[in-house]
C-alpha positions in Angstrom: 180.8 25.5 80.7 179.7 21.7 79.1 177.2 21.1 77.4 175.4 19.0 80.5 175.7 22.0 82.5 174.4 24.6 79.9 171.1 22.1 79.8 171.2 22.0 83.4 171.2 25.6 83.8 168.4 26.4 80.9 166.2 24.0 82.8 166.7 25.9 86.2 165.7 28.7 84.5 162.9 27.6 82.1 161.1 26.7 85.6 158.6 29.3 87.4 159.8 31.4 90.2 158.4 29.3 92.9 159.6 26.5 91.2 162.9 27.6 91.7 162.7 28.4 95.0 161.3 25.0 95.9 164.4 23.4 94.3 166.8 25.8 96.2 165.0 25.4 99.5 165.3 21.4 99.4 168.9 21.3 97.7 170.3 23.2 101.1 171.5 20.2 103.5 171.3 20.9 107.7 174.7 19.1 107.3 176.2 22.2 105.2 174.7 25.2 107.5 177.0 26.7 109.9 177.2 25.9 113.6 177.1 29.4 114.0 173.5 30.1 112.5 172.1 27.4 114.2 173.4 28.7 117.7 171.6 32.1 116.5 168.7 30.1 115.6 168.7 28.8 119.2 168.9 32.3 121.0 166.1 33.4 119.1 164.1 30.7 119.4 164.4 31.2 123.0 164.0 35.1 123.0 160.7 34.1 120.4 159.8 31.8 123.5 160.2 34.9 126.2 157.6 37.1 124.3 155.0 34.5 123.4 155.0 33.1 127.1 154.7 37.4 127.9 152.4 38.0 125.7 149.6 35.9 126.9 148.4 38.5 129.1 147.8 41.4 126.6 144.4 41.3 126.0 144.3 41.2 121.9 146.3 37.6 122.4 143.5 36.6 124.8 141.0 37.6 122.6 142.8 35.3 120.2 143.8 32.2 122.0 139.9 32.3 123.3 139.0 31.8 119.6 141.8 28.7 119.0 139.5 25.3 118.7 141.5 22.3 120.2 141.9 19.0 117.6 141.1 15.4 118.4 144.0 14.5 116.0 146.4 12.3 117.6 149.4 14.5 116.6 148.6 17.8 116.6 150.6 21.1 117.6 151.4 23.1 121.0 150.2 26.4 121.5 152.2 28.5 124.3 150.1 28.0 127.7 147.4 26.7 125.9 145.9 22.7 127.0 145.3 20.3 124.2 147.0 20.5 120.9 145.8 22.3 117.2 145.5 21.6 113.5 148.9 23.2 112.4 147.6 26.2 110.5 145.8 27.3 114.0 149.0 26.7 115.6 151.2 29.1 113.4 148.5 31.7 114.1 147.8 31.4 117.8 151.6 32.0 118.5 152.1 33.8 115.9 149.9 36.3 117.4 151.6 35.9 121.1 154.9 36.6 120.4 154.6 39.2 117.9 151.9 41.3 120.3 154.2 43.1 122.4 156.5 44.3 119.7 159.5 42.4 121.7 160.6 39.8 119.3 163.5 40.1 117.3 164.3 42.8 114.2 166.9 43.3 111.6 167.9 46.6 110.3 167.4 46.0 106.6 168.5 48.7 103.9 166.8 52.0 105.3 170.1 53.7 104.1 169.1 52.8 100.6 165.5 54.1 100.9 163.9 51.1 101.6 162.2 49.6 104.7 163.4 48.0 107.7 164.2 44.3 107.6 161.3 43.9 109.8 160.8 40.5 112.5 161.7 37.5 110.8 160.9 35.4 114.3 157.6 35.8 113.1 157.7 32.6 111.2 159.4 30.6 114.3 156.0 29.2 115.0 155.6 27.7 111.4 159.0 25.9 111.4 157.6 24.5 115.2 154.1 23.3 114.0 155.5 21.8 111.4 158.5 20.1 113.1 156.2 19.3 116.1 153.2 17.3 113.2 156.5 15.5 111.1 158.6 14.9 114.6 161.5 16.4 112.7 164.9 16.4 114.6 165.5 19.7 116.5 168.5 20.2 114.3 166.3 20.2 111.5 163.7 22.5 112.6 167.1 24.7 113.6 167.6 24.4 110.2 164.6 25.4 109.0 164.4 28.6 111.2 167.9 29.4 109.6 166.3 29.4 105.4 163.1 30.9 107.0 164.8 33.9 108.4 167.1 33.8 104.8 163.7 33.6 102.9 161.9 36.4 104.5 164.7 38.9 104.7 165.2 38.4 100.8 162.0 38.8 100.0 161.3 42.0 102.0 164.4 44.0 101.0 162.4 43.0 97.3 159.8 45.1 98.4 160.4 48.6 97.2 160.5 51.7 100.0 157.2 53.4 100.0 155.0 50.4 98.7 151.8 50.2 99.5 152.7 46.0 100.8 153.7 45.6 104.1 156.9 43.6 104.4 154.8 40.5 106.1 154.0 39.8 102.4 157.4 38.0 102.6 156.1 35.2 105.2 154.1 34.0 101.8 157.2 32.6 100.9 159.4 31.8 104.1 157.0 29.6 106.2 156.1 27.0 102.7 160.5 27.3 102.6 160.2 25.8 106.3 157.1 24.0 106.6 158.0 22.2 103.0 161.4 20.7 104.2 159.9 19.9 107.2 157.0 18.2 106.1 158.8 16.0 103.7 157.5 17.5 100.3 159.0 16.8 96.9 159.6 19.1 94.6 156.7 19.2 92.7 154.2 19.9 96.0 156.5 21.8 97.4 156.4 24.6 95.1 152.8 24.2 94.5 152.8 25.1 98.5 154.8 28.2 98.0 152.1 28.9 95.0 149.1 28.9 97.0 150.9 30.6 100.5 152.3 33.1 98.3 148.6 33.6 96.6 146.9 34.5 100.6 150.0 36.7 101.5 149.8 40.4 100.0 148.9 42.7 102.9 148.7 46.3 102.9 150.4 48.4 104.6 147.6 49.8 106.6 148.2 47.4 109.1 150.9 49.5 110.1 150.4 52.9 109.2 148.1 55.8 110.8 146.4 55.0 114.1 147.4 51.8 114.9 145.0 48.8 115.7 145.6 44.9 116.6 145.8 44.2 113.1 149.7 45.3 113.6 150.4 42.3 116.3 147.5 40.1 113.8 149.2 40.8 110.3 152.3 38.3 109.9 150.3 35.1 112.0 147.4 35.4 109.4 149.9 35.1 106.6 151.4 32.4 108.3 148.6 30.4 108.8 147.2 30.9 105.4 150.7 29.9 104.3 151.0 26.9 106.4 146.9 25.8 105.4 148.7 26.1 101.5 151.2 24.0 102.5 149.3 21.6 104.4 147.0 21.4 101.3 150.1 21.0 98.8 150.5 18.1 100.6 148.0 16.7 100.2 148.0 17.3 96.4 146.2 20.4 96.1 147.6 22.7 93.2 148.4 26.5 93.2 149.5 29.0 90.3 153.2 28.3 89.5 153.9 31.2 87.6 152.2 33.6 90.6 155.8 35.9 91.2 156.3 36.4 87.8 152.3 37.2 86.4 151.3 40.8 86.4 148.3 40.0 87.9 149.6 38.1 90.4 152.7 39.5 92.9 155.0 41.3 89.7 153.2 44.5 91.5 154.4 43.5 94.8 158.3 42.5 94.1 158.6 44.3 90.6 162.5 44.1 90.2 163.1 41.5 87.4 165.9 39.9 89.5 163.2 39.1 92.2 163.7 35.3 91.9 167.1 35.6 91.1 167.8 37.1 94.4 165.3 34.8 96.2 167.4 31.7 95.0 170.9 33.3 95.5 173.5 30.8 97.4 173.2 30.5 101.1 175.8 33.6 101.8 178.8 33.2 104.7 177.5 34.3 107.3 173.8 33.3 106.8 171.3 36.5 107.4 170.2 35.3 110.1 172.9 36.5 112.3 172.1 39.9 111.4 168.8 39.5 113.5 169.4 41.8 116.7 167.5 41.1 120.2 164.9 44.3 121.1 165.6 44.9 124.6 162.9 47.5 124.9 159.4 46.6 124.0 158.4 49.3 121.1 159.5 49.6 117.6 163.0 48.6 116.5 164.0 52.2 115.2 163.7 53.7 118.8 165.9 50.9 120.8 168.9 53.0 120.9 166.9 56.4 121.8 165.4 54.7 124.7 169.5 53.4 125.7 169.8 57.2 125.4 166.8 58.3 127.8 167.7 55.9 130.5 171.2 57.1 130.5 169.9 61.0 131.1 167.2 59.8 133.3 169.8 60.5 136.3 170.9 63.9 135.2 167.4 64.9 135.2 165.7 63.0 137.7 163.5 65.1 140.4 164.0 68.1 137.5 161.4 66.7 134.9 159.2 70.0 135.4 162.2 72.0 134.9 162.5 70.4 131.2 162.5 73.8 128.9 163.2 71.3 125.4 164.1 67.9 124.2 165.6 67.6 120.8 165.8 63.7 119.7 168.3 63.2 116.3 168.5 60.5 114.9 169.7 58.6 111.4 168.5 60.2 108.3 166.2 58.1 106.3 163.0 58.0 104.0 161.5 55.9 106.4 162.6 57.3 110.0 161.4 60.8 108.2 158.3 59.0 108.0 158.6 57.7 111.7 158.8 60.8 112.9 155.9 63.0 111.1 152.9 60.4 111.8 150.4 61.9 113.8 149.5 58.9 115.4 152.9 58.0 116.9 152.9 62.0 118.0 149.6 61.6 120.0 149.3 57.6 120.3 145.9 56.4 121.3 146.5 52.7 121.9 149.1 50.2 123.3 149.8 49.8 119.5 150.6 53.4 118.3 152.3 54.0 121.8 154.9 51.1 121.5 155.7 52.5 118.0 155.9 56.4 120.0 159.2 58.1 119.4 157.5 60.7 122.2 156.4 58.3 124.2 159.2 56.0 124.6 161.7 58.9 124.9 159.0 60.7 127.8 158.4 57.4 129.5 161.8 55.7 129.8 163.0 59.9 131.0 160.7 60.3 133.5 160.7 56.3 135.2 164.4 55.3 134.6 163.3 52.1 133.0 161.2 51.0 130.0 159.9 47.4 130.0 156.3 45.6 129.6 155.4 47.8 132.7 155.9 51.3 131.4 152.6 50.7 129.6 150.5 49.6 131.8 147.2 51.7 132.7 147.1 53.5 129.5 150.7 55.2 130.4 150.6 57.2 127.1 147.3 59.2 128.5 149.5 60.4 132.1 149.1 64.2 132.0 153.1 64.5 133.3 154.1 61.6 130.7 152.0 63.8 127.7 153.5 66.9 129.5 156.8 66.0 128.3 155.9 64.7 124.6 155.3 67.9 124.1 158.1 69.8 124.3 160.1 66.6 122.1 161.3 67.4 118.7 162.4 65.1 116.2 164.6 65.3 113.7 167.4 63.1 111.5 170.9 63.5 110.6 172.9 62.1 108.2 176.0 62.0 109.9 176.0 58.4 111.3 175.7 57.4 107.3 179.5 55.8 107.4 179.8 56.0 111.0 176.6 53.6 112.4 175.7 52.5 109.2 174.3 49.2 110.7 172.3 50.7 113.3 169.7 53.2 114.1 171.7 55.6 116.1 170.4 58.0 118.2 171.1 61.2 119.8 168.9 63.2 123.2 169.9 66.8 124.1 167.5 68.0 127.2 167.8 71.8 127.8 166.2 72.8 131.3 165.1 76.3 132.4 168.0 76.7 135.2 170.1 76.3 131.9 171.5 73.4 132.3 172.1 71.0 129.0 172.7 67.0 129.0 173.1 65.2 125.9 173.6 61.2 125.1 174.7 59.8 122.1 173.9 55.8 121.3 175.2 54.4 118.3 175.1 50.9 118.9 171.7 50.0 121.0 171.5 47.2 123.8 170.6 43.8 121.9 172.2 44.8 118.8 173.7 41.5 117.2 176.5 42.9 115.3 176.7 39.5 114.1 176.1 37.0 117.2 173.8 37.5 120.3 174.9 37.3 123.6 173.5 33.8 124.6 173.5 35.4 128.0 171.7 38.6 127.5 169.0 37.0 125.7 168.7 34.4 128.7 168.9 37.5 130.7 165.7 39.1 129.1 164.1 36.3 128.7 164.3 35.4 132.7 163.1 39.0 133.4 159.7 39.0 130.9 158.5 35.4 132.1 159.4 36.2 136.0 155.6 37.1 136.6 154.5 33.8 134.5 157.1 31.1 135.2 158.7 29.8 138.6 162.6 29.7 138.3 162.5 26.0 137.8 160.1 26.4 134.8 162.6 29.3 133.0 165.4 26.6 133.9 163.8 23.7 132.0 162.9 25.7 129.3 166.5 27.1 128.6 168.2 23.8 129.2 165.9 22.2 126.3 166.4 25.3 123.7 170.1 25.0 124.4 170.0 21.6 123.6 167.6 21.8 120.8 169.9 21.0 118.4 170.5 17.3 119.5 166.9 16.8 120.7 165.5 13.9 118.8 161.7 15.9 118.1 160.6 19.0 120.2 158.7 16.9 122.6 160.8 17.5 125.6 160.9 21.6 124.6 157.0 21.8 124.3 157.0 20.0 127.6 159.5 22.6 129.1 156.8 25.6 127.5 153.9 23.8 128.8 154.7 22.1 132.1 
């Protein structure tokens, strides 16, 4: 190593942890990122689309949108289905809250195996790379771009966020959405990490939001970090200053992300293939760890339709972890009192998808969880994990369903691999798929049409102009 680079490198490292990641989040060209992550950034985007055009008729993202205050600023940012345009931070939240509310949006399997949590819903933060790409008129490549380091950003930064913590794993967003809305925005070095500073000072959330009996706060948690992180940004800007040295003070996030390689790992190269094209489509709405026993119910719902009475036992298995272990012995995801706890049901979702043959937006509707034949069969589920699957599905959350019946007849189905699983690229097709069939009751054909054509051709679109037109038309 010379001299000049041993300097170099002493400097890097005599800088603050946000500092750092400021540097590494502007030294990343759109030039250099692979065509392949920005095609994955574009099926998302569209999938992220789907749910926040669905999700405007739950009634927690009506309560929300209700609340949203229009701007008279001459460029200001789209809210899905909403007239007029917003301040930015109000932006990030109102969609924030609309695609995240039917627990439909996108997931990532993180390292469960390891004891730690799930990788959680990096699509989250779509809405912040949007507002901000929408207020600078940023190139659609660029805001590609930008989805591509937030999804890098928040993925690192949860897997830092040790199995069992108290923080939820939306704490992350404090540092993905100033990594997009920075570059996007235009910010130097200097206000760009004072932006990560303050967004990362608003973003520790406990994990109550997502724990016990369930309440809106679960769809609500990520978009308030987000729009606090986007107001910091905004602010940084502008030149408002935040505290530099907030990852590595004990009285600032050292308690959140306590390993000492925290920045290190936050600042790592942009790996081959980006993480992004780990992110998996849900093609069931409820919680990411049940995809593949739902697969598994639908498939027996044949062998057993007509027969539901006759069920004598249903014994769900699936992978063997601290977390699904968790999962499983909740009492409110046994007996789920709300559309939140009930989408995050192993009993439910297993019950429901049984008993109707399908599981979609639909299988919730009038309180489902509260049918007397759907709580019927919840109760005569049992859960339990193997570890079997450890080598075998390691990148999944495999399941297993054997139903006995009283005639004494058995059925089993086994899904390793769940429908939407990326394994490394979505199927452009299957996410155009779901996304025709949960905005069929919203959108006429020719509306879904426009919309696709423009996400598909995001990527040479001058400024998303002609895609918030598509959304909003």
């Amino acid at each position: 190593m010379t001299q000049g680079q041993m300097a170099r490198d002493h400097d890097a490292h005599d800088k603050s942890g946000v500092q750092r990641l400021a540097q590494w989040a502007l030294a990343i060209k759109t030039e250099t990122i692979p065509q392949a992550a920005l095609n994955q950034a574009k099926a998302l985007l569209l999938d992220t689309i789907g749910c926040g055009i669905a999700g405007r008729a739950e009634h927690a993202a009506q309560a929300v949108c209700s609340t949203l205050a229009p701007t008279a600023a001459a460029h200001g940012c789209s809210v899905i289905g909403a007239r007029g345009v917003f301040d930015a931070a109000t932006a990030v939240f109102g969609n924030g809250v609309l695609i995240r509310v039917l627990d439909f949006n996108d997931y990532v399997i993180g390292n469960v195996r390891e004891g730690g949590e799930s990788g959680g819903h990096p699509s989250d933060n779509i809405p912040a790379a949007l507002a901000a790409g929408e207020a600078a008129r940023c190139a659609g490549r660029d805001i590609l771009a930008a989805i591509v380091l937030g999804y890098e950003t928040f993925l690192r930064g949860r897997a830092l966020i040790p199995g069992g913590s108290p923080w939820d794993g939306v704490t992350a967003s404090g540092f993905a959405v100033p990594v997009m809305a920075g570059r996007l925005l235009g910010l130097d070095e200097e206000r760009f990490a004072h932006a990560i500073a303050l967004a990362a000072a608003r973003a520790p959330t406990p994990a109550a939001v997502r724990s016990g009996h369930l309440s809106a706060a679960k769809s609500l948690a990520n978009a308030l970090v987000a729009q606090a992180a986007m107001q910091g940004t905004v602010l940084a800007a502008a030149g408002v200053t935040g505290p530099l040295k907030i990852i590595e003070m004990a009285r600032g996030l050292r308690p959140v992300f306590p390993a000492d390689e925290t920045v290190d790992r936050l600042t790592a190269p942009l790996p081959d293939p980006p993480g992004i094209l780990a992110a998996n489509m849900k093609a069931y709405p409820c919680v990411a760890t049940a995809q593949a026993m739902v697969d598994a119910a639908l498939c027996l719902h044949a062998a057993v339709k007509g027969q539901i009475d006759a069920i004598t036992s249903v014994t769900v298995t699936l992978a063997d972890s601290a977390m699904m272990r968790r999962q499983q012995q909740e009492p409110a995801r046994l007996d789920p009192t709300s559309r939140e706890s009930a989408d995050h049901s192993f009993t439910f979702a297993a019950a429901a998808a049984l008993i109707d043959g399908a599981f979609g937006l639909a299988q919730f509707d009038n309180d489902r969880w509260t049918d007397p034949a759907v709580r019927a069969l919840m109760g005569k589920i049992t859960l339990t994990t193997s570890s079997r699957w450890d080598e075998s599905a390691a990148g999944s959350y495999p399941c297993n369903i054997e139903i006995a019946s009283a005639n004494g007849t058995r059925h089993a189905r086994e899904v390793a691999y769940p429908t939407g699983l990326s394994r490394g690229r979505l199927d452009m097709s299957a996410v155009e798929k779901k996304f025709s069939a949960i905005t069929a009751g919203h959108l006429t054909a020719g509306q879904r049409d426009r919309i696709v054509e423009a996400v598909m051709g995001f990527d040479a679109a001058p400024d998303s102009t002609a895609l918030w037109r598509a959304i909003n038309s």
